[in-house]
C-alpha positions in Angstrom: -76.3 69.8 -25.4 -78.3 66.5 -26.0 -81.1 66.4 -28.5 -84.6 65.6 -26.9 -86.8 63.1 -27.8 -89.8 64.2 -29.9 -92.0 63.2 -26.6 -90.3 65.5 -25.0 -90.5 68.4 -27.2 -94.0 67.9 -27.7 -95.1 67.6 -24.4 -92.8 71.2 -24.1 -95.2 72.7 -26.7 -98.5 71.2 -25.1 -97.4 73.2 -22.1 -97.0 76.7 -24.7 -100.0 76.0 -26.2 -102.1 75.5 -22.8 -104.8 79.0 -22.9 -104.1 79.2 -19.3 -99.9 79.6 -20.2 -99.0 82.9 -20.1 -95.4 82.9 -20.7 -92.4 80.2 -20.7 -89.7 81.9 -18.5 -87.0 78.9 -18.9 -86.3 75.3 -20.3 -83.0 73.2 -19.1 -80.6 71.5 -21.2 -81.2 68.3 -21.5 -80.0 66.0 -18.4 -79.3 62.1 -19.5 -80.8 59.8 -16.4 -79.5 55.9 -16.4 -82.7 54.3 -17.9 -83.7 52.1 -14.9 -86.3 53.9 -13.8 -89.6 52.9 -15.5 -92.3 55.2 -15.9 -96.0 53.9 -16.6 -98.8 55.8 -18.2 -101.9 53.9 -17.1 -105.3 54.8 -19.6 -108.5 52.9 -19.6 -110.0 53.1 -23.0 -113.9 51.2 -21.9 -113.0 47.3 -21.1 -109.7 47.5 -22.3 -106.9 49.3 -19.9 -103.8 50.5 -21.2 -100.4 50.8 -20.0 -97.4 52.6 -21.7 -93.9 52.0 -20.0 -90.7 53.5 -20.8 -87.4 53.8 -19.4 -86.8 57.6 -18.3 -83.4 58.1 -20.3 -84.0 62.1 -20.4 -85.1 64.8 -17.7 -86.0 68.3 -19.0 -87.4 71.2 -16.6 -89.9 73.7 -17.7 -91.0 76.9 -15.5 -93.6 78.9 -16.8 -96.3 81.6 -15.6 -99.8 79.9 -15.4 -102.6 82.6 -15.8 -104.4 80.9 -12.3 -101.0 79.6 -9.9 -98.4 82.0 -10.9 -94.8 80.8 -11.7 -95.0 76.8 -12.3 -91.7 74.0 -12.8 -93.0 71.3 -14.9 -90.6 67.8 -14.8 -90.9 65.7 -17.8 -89.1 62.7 -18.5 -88.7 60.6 -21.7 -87.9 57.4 -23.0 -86.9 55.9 -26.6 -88.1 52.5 -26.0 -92.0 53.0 -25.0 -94.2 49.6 -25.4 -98.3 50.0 -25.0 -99.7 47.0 -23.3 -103.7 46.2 -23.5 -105.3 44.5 -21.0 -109.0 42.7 -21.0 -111.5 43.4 -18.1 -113.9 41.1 -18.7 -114.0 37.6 -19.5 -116.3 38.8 -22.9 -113.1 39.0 -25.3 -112.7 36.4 -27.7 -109.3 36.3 -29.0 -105.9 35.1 -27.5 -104.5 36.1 -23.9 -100.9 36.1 -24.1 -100.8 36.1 -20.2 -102.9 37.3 -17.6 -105.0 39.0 -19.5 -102.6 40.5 -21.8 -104.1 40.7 -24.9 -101.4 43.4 -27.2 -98.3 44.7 -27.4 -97.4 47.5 -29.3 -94.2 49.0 -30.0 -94.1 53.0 -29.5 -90.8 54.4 -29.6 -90.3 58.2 -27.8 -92.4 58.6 -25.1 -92.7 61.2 -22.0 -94.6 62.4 -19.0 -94.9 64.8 -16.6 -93.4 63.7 -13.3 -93.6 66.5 -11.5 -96.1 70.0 -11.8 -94.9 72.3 -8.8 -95.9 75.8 -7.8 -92.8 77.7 -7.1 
């Protein structure tokens, strides 16, 4: 058994904490994916989108009894080697581009997502 990534694990107790989460019937080992998948989180946050990308290094599965849709499979893949990168909108910013309207990078570590929310 591999250890998860602390994305991981808190994305597992989002899910248990959900109101609408009645019970969680199973979650998988740990599988290790290769890492060349990237995964993107896109977030606007007012002029300034965001987008975290990570390599998907780990693949947990998660079923669970939703109180509305019955018996759910929740995917969620992680990363160790997230980086958040913030973008200008507008031409209003007055600091440095460090391409295309790149203006940060930031370093996050452990990172996941759900991939997949299925009704089974």
């Amino acid at each position: 058994m591999h250890k998860k990534n602390k994305a991981i694990e808190s994305t597992i107790q989002w899910i248990k904490d959900n109101k609408y989460t009645e019970e969680i019937i199973s979650i998988s080992d740990v599988e290790l994916l290769s890492g060349l998948k990237r995964e993107v989180i896109s977030e606007l946050q007012g002029d300034y989108p965001v987008d975290i990308i990570f390599s998907a290094m780990q693949k947990v599965e998660v079923t669970y009894r939703n109180k509305y849709y019955g018996v759910m499979k929740a995917t969620i893949v992680g990363g160790f080697d997230a980086m958040r990168y913030k973008y200008s909108m507008t031409d209003m910013f007055e600091g440095s581009y460090l391409s295309n309207r790149l203006i940060g990078i930031e370093f996050i570590g452990e990172e996941a997502r759900i991939t997949d929310n299925v009704n089974l």
